[in-house]
N, C-alpha and C positions, 0 to 999 in steps of 0.2 A: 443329562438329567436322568435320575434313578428312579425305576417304575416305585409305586408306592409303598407304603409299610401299609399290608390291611389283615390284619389277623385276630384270629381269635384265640379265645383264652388256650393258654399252654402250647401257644407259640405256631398251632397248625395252622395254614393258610382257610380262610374265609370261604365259601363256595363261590364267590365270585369273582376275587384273586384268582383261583382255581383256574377257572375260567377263561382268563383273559391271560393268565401263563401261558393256557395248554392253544388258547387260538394264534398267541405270539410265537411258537415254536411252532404251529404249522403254517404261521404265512410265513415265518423265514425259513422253512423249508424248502416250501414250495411254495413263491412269490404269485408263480404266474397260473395256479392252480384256483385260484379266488370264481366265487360264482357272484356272478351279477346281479346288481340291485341298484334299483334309482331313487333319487328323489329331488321332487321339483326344485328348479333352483329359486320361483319364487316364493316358496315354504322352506328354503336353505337361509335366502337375506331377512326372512321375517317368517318369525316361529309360532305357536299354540302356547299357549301360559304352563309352565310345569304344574304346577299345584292347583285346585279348585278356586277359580275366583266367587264361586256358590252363585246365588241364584237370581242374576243380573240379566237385564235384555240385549246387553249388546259387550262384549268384550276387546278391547282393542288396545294398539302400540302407534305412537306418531313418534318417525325421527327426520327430523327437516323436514320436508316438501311429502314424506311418504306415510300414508297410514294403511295398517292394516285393522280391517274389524273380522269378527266373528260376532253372527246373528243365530242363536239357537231356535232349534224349530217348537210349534206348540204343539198339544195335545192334549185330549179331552179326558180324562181321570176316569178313570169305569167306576171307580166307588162313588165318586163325589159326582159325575157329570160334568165339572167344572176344568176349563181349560186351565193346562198347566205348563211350563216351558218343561222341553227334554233336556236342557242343562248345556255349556258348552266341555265341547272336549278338551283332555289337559291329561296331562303325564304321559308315561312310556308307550301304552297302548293305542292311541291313535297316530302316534308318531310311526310304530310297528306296522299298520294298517294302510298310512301314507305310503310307508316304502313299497308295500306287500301293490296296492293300487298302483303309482304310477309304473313301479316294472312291469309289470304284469299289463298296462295300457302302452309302455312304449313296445314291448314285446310283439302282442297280438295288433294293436296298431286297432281297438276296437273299443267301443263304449261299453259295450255289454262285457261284463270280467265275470266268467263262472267261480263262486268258491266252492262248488264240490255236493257229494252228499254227505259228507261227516264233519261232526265238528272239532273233532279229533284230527283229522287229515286238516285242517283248515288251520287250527292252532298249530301245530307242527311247522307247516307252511311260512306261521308268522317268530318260529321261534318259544314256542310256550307250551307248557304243560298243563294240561288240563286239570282241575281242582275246582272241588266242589266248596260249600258251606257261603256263610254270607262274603267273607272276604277272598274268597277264592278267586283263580284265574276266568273261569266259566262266566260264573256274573258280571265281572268287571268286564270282560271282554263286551258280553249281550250290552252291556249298557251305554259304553265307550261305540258301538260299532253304530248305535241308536243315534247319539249324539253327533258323532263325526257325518255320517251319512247323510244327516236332514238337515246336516249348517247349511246358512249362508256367507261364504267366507268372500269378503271384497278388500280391490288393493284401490286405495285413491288418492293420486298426485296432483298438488297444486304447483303451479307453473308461471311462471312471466318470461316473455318474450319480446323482446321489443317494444318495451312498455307496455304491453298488453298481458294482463291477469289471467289466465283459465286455470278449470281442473277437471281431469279423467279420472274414468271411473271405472272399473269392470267387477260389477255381481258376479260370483260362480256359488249353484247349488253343485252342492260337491254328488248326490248319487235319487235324485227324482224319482228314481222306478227305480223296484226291487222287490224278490222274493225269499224269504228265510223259512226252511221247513224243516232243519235241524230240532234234536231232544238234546235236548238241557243236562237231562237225568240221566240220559245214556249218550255221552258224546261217540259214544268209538261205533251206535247202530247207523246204519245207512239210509236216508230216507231215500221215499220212493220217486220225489220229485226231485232237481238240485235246487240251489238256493245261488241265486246270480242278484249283480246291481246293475244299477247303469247308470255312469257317467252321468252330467250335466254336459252341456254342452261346451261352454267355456272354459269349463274347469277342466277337462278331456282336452281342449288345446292348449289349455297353461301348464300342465303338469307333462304336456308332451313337448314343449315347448326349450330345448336344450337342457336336459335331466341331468343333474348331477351325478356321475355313477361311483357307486363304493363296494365295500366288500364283505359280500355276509356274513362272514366268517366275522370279521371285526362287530357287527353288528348285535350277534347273537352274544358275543364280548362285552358289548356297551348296554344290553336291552333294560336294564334294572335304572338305568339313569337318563332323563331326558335333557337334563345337561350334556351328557356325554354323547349322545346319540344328535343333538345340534349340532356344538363342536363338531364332532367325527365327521359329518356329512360339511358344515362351511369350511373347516380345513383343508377338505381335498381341494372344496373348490377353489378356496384362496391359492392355495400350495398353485396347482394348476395355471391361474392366471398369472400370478406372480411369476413363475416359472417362466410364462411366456412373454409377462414384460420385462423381467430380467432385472427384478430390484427387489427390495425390503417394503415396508409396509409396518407402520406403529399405529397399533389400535388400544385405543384408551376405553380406560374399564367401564367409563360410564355408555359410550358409544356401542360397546359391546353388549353392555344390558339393554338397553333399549330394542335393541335389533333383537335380542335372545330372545324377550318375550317374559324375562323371570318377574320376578314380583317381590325381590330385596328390597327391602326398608333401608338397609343401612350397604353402604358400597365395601365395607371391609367383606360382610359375610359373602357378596356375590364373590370377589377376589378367592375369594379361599376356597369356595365350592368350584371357580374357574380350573385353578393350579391344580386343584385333585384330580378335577375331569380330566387337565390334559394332562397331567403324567400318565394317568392310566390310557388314555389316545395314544401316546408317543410307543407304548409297549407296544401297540398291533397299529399301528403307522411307523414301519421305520425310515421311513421316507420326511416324515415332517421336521422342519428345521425353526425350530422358533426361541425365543429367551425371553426371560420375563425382563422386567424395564419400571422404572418409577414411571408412576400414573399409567401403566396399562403392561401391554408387549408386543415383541416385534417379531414379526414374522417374516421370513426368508423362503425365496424360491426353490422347492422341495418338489420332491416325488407324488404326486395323488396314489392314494391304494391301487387304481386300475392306470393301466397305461394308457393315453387318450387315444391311439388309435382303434383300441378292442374297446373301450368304453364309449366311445360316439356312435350311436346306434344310427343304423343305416333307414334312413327316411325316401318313399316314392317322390319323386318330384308331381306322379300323376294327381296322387292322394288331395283330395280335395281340402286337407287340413294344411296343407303345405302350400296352397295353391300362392303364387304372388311370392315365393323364395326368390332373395336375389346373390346369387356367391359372389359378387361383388360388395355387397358388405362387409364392415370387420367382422360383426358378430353376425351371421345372417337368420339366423334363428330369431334374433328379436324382432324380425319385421313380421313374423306369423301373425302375431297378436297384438290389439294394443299398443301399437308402438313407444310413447312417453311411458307408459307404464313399465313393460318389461328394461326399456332401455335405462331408466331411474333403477331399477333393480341391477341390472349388469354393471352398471356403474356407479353401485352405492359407496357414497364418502361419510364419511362420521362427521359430524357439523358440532359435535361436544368437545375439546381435545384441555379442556379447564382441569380435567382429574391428572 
């Protein structure tokens, strides 16, 4: 498969072609050179909405037995007094923000994640350049970091069992406490306090909770598209699992949206916004093996960006987040938390296969 045609006028390559040449020609340099970045694998099987769904109380995706919701937080309008919702988050930058959190929580192994005294050092961090005016990089960042941080993001599976009905549930506020004392107007001054979040509780064990790892490098490749930054992160994983169960895998287009999270009307356009993303994933994934296929594609046991012994972060068995691990499971990571919950995620199957 041929990375894409993306250029502009007079034939010179695109800035973000650019981009993903110049990151492809240094992971196939240097493969084993990639700096580490995670993200949770239960925000890998079930994504944030790319695009605004505007100004709704609750946002969410059901496929089979599994939904995820997003609940935006309120607040009171200084002009008006009147409570107003912070909006839920969507597109590249809380996707950027996720990665930037949970490595940064599997790393330090802490709720409390410092971002710094600059907001310049902070943006760098995520990949972005700082820019002012109404649609600049600065606001949208400020506004995106507001929203992601005050959700309440829940995964909840309904179940039968031996003729008996239930369903689980686990609420995670995704960051409760925090302080920001960053200038807006001068990102690159240094304040005199830092600006730190902290964790929620659950959410701190779900996103530490077997992290999918990739490679920044690719990432800082993909950052303009939150198609391609999904993709990028469930490929490896797939790639990965597949790899170790040692077969193929046909995932149909409609089973693929639902999980992604997008918000297509019509199943040709998701297809075609699919196939772009991943020609341009295959250029800085040389490892991924897949073909397109009527009603969906199929995907082959391939290489992840990291090699799974450097990308399974090393976890205390003391650590009270760990407590109750049993290496005598397949996957022993998903008895941390929630058990039906994460285990419905590990073992998600597409219940659509009609397209």
């Amino acid at each position: 498969m041929t990375p894409p045609s993306d250029q502009e006028s007079g034939g010179s390559l695109s800035p973000t072609m650019r981009r993903i040449l110049d990151a492809a020609a240094e992971i196939k340099a240097e493969p084993n050179a990639a700096k580490l970045a995670f993200m949770a694998r239960a925000l890998v099987q079930a994504t944030l909405p790319h695009s605004d769904p505007g100004d709704v109380p609750i946002w969410g995706r059901t496929n089979g037995r599994l939904s995820l919701t997003i609940k935006p937080d309120w607040q009171l309008d200084p002009k008006t007094n009147q409570p107003r919702s912070v909006g839920i988050p969507y597109g590249t930058i809380p996707r950027l923000l996720l990665f930037w959190i949970t490595t940064e929580a599997v790393k330090t192994k802490s709720r409390r994640l410092e971002l710094g005294t600059s907001l310049s050092a902070f943006m760098r961090e995520l990949g972005l350049q700082p820019t002012g005016g109404r649609w600049g990089s600065i606001p949208r960042l400020r506004e995106h970091m507001k929203r992601l941080f005050r959700a309440k993001i829940s995964f909840e599976v309904h179940h039968e069992t031996g003729g008996d009905k239930g369903q689980t549930w686990l609420d995670m506020q995704v960051a409760p406490k925090g302080e920001l004392w960053w200038s807006h107007h001068q990102p690159d001054q240094a304040s005199l306090w830092k600006s730190w979040i902290e964790l929620g509780d659950s959410f701190f064990e779900a996103i530490c909770a077997a992290p999918v790892p990739v490679d920044v490098r690719a990432l800082r490749a993909l950052k303009n598209s939150p198609m391609a930054l999904d993709l990028y992160a469930w490929l490896n994983y797939r790639s990965f699992t597949l790899e170790r169960q040692g077969r193929e895998q046909f995932i149909p287009w409609r089973g693929l949206a639902q999980q992604l999270g997008s918000s297509y009307s019509d199943i040709k356009d998701f297809r075609k916004n699919v196939k772009s993303a991943i020609r341009k994933i295959l250029t800085v994934m040389p490892g991924l093996h897949l073909e397109f296929a009527n009603g969906g594609l199929i995907l082959y046991p391939g290489k992840s960006a990291i090699p799974p012994k450097r990308g399974r972060p090393k976890l205390s068995p003391k650590a009270p987040l760990y407590a109750g691990l049993s290496t005598h499971n397949h996957s022993p990571f998903l008895r941390i938390i929630t058990p039906p919950i994460l285990y419905l995620l590990n073992n998600f199957r597409y219940v659509d296969k009609s397209c």
